[in-house]
Each structure stands twice: as C-alpha cells, then as structure tokens.
VONU-807191 format. One record per atom (N, C-alpha, C): residue number from 0; atom name; y, z, x. Coordinates in steps of 0.2 Angstrom, whole numbers, plus 5000, padded with zeros to 4 digits. Example, Ala and Ser with C-alpha at 12.3 -4.5 7.8 and 13.67 -1.06 7.14 Angstrom:
# VONU-807191
  resi  name  north    up  east
     0     N   4972  5039  5066
     0    CA   4978  5039  5062
     0     C   4984  5039  5066
     1     N   4989  5035  5064
     1    CA   4995  5036  5068
     1     C   5000  5039  5064
END
This chain:
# VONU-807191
  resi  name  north    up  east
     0     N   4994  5000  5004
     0    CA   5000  5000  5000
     0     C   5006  5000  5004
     1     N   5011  4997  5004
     1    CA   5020  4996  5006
     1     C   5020  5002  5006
     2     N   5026  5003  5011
     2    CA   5030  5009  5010
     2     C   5036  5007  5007
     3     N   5039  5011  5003
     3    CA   5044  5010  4999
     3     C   5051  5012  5004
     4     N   5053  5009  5007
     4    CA   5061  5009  5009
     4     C   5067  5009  5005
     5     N   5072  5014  5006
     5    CA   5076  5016  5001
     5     C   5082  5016  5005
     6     N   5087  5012  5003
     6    CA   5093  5010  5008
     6     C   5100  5013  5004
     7     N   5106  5015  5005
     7    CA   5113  5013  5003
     7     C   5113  5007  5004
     8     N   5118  5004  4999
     8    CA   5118  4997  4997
     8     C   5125  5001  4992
     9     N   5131  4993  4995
     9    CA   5138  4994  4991
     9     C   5133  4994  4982
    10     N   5139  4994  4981
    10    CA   5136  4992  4971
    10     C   5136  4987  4971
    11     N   5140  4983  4975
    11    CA   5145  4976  4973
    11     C   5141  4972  4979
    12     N   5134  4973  4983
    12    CA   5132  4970  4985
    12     C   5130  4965  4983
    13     N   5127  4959  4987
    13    CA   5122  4955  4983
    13     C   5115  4956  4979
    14     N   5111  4960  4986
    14    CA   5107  4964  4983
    14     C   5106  4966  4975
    15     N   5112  4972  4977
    15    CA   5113  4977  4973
    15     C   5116  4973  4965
    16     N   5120  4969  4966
    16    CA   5119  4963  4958
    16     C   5116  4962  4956
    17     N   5108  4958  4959
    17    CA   5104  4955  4957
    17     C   5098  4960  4952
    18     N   5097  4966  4955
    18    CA   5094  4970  4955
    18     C   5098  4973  4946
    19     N   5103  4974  4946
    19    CA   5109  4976  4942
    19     C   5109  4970  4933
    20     N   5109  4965  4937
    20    CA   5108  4959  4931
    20     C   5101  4960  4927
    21     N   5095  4962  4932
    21    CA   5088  4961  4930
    21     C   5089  4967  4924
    22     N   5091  4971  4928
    22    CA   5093  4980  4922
    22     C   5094  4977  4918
    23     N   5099  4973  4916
    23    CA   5105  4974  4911
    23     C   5101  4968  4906
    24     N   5097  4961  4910
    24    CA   5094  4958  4905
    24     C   5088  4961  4903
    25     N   5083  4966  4905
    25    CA   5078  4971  4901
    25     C   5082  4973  4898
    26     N   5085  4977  4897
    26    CA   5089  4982  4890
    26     C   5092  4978  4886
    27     N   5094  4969  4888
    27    CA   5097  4966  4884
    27     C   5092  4964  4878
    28     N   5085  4965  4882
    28    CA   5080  4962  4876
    28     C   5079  4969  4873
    29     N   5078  4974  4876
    29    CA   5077  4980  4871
    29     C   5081  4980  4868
    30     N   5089  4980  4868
    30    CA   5095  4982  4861
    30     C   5096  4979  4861
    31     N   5095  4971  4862
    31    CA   5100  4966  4861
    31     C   5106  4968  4865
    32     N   5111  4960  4864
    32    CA   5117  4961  4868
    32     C   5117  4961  4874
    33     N   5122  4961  4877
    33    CA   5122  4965  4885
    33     C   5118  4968  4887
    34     N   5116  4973  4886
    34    CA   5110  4978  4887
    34     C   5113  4984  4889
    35     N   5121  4985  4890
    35    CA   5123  4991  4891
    35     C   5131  4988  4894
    36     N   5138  4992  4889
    36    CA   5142  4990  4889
    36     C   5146  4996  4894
    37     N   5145  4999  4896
    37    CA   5146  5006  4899
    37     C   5152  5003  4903
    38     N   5158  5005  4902
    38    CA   5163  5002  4910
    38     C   5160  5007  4915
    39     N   5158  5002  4919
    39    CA   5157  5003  4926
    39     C   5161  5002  4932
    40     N   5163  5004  4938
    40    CA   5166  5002  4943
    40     C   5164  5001  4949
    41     N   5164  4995  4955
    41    CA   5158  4997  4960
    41     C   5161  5003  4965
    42     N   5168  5004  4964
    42    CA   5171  5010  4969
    42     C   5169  5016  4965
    43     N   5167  5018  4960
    43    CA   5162  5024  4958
    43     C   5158  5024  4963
    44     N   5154  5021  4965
    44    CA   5146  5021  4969
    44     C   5148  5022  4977
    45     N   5155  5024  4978
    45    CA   5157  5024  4987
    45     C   5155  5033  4987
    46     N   5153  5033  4992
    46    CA   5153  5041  4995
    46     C   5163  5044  4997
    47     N   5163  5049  4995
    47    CA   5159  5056  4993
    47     C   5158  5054  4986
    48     N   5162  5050  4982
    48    CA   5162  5051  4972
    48     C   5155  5049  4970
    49     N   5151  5044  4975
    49    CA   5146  5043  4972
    49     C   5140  5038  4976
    50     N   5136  5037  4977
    50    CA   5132  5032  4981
    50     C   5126  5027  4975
    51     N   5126  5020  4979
    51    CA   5121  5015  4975
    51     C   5115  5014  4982
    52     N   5109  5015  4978
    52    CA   5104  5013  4983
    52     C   5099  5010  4980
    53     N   5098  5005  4985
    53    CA   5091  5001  4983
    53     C   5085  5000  4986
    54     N   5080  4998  4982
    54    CA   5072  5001  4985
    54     C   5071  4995  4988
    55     N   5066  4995  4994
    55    CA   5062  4989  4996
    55     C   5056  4991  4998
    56     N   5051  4985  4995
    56    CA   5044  4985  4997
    56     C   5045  4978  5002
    57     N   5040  4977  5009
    57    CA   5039  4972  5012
    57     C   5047  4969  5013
    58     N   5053  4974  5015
    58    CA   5057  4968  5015
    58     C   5062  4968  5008
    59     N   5059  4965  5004
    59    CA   5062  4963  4997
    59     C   5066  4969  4993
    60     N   5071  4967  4990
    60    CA   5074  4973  4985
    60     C   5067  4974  4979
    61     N   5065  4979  4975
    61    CA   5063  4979  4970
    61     C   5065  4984  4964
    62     N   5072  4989  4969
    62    CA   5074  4994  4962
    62     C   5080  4995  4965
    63     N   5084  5001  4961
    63    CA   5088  5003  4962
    63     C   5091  5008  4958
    64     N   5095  5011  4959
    64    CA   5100  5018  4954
    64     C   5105  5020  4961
    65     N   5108  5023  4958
    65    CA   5114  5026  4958
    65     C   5118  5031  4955
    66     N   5123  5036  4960
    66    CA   5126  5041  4954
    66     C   5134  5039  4953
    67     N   5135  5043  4950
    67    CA   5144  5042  4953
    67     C   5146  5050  4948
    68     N   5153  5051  4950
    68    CA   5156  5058  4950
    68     C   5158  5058  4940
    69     N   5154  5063  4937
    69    CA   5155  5063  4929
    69     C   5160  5070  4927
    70     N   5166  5069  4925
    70    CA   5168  5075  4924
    70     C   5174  5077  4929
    71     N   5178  5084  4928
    71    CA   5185  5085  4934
    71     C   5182  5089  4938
    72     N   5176  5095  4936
    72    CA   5173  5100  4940
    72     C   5169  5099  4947
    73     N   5170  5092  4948
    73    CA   5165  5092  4956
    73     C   5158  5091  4956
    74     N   5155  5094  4951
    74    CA   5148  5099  4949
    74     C   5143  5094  4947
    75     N   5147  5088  4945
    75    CA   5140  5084  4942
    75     C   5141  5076  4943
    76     N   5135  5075  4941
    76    CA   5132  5067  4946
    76     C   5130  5065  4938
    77     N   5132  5058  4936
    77    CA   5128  5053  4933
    77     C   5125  5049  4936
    78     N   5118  5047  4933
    78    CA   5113  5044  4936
    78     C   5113  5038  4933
    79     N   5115  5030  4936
    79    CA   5117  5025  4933
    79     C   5115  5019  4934
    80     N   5112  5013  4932
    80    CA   5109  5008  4934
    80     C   5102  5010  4938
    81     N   5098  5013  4935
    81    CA   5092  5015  4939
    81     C   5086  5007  4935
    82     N   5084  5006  4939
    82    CA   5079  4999  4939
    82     C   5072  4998  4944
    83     N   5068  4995  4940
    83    CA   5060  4991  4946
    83     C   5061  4989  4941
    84     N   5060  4982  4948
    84    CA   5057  4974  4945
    84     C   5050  4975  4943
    85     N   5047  4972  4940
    85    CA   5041  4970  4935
    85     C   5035  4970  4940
    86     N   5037  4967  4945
    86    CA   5033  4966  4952
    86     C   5030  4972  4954
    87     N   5034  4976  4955
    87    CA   5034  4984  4959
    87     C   5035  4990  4955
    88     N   5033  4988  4948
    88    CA   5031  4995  4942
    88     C   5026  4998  4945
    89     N   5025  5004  4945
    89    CA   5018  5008  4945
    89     C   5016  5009  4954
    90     N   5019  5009  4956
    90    CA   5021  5008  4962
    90     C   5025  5013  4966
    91     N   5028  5019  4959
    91    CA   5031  5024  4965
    91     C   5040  5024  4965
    92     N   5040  5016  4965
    92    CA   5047  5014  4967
    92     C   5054  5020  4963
    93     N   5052  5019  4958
    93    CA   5058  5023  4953
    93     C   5058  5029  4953
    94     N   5052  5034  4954
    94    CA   5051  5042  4958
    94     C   5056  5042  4964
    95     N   5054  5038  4968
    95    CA   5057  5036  4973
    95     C   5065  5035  4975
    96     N   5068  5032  4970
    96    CA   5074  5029  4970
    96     C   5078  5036  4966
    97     N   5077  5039  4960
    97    CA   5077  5046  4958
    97     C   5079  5048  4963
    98     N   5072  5053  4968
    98    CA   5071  5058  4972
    98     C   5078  5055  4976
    99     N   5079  5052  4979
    99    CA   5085  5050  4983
    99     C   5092  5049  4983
   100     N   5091  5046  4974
   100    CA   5098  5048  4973
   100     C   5098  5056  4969
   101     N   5095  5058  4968
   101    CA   5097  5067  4968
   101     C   5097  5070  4975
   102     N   5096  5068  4980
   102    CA   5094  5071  4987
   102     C   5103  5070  4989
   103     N   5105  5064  4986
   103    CA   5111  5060  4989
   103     C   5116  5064  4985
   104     N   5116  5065  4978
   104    CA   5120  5069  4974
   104     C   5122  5076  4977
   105     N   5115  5080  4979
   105    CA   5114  5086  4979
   105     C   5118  5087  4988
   106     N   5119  5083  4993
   106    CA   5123  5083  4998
   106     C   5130  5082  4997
   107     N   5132  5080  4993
   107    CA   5141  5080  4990
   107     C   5141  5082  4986
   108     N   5137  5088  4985
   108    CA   5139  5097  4982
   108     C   5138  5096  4975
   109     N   5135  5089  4972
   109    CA   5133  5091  4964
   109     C   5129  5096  4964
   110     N   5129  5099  4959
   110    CA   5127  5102  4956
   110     C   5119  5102  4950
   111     N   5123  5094  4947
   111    CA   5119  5094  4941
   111     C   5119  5086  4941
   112     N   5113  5086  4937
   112    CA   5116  5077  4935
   112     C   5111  5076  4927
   113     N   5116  5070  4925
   113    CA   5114  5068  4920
   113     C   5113  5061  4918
   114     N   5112  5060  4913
   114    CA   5109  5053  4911
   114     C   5111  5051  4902
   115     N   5112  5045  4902
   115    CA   5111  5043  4896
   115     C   5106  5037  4896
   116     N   5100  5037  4892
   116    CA   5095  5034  4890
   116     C   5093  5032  4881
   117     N   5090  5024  4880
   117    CA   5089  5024  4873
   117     C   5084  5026  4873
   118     N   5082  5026  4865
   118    CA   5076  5028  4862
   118     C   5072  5022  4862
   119     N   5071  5018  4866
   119    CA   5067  5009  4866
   119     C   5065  5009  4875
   120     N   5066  5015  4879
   120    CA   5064  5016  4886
   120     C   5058  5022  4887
   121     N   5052  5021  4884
   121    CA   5050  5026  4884
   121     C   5046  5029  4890
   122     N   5045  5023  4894
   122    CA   5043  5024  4902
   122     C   5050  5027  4906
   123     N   5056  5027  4905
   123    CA   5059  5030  4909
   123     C   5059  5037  4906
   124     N   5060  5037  4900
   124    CA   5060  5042  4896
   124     C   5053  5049  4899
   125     N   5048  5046  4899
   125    CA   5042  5051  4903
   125     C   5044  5051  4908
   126     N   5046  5047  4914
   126    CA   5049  5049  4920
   126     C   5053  5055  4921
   127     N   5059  5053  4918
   127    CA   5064  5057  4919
   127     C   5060  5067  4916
   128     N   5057  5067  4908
   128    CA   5055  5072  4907
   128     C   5049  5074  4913
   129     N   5044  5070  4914
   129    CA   5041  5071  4919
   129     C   5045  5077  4927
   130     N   5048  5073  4930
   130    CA   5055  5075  4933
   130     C   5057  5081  4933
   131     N   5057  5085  4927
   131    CA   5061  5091  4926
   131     C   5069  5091  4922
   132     N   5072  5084  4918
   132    CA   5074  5082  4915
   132     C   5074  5086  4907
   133     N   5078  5089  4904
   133    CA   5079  5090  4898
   133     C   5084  5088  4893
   134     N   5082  5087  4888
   134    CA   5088  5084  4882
   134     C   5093  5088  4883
   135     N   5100  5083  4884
   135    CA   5104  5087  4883
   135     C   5110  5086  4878
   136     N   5115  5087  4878
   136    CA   5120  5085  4870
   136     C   5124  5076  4872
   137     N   5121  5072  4869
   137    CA   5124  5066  4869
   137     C   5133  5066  4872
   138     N   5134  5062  4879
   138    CA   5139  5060  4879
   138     C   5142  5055  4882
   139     N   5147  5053  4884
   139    CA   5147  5045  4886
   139     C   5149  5042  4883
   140     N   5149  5034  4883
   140    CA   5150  5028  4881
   140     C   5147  5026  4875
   141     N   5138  5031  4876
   141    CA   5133  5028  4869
   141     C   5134  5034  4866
   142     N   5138  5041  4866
   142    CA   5136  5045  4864
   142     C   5135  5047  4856
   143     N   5139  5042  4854
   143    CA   5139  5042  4846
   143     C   5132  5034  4841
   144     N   5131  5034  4849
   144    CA   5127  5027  4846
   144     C   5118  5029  4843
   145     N   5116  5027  4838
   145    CA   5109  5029  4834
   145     C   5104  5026  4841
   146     N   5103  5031  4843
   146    CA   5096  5030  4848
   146     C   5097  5033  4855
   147     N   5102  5035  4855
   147    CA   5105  5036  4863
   147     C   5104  5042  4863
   148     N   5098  5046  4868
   148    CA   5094  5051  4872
   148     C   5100  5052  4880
   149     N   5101  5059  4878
   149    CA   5105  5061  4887
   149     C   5098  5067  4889
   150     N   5099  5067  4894
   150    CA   5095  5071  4899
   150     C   5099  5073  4905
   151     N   5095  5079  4906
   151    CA   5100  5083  4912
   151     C   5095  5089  4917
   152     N   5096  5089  4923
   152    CA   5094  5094  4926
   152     C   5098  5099  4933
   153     N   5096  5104  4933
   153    CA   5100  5105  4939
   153     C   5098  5104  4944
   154     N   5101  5103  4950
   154    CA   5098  5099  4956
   154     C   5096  5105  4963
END
C-alpha cells in the first residue's frame, strides 16, 4: 500500500483547485447546484488564520481539507473543503488529511474546530462521528438550510 503524503498547498494552487472543483461537483450531484455556495477566500487558508493541505498517494493529489479562523476569539478552526477522489476512497486518505489539519489547527492555538456538513454525506458524516466529532447547533452560511448537520470537537 502508498503511503499517503500530506503537504501545505496555497488554496489557490493548482493542485489545490482541482482537488476543490471535484468537492464542489460531488456535492453538486448530492444537492444540486454548485454543491456549496459558502463565500470562501484563498487568503483564509494562509497561516497563522488558517492552512490548506493536500493528500498524495504515488506522487498524485488525491484529497484535501483545510481550516481557516471562525469567529473574533482565536479559539476555533473551521474545517473546509475536505475531499478524496473516488480513486483513493477507503484508503485512509481523509483520516489522514483530518488528523493534519487538526494537528495544524491545534499549533496556531485553536482550540476547537468545527464543521458544517449535509444530511446526503453519510460517509463523511461516520467519519467525522467516528473522529470524536459531536452535533453541534447549526451555524454558517447553511445554517438555516433543511439538512445542514454541524459538528464540533475540542482539539
């Protein structure tokens, strides 16, 4: 089995796009649409406010996530764009890209971090619960939206 390598990577890489598109067209088939209208900016994902990282097996991109700074208290990381390509499901990759951006969070003194997730991801959804992740009160962009699951845990 590949060892999964796990690099910084800008947001606004090339990498980091492509890996970003694939996100957005899977969720666009799950909810229709875009797949996720959340304003995003790639200067959120700079260190210290935040970091993007992407997985590689042999070489090739095959995931990614990132956090960036949620809130005025310092204390908490949102968990954003987290992705594996179809290729390198079941393979570890997305424990992985997780485990590193909480390691990376938990180094510029978050505290917590959180997530918004729909009710049509249920493999991320086991993940995350799996993880030590618990529901927490809907907020954000989707937070008024019919299906929209937050999760949260302390780091």
């Amino acid at each position: 089995m590949s060892e999964i390598e796990i690099r910084v990577r800008r947001f606004d890489a090339p990498e980091s796009q492509a890996l970003i598109r694939a996100a957005l067209a899977d969720l666009g088939q799950r909810y229709g649409g875009t797949g996720d209208d959340t304003p995003v900016d790639a200067t959120e994902f700079a260190p210290p406010a935040g970091t993007f990282l992407v997985a590689y097996l042999d070489g090739q991109p095959v995931g990614c996530g990132g956090w960036r700074s949620h809130g005025d208290d310092g204390g908490t990381a949102e968990l954003k764009r987290m992705y594996t390509a179809p290729v390198a499901r079941g393979r570890g990759v997305a424990r992985s890209v997780l485990a590193a951006v909480e390691e990376s969070a938990r180094e510029q003194g978050r505290k917590q971090i959180i997530l918004e997730c729909g009710d049509k991801q249920p493999e991320a959804i086991a993940m995350y619960t799996s993880a030590g992740y618990e529901q927490i009160s809907n907020f954000g962009f989707y937070q008024d939206a019919p299906g929209c699951l937050s999760f949260g845990r302390v780091l």
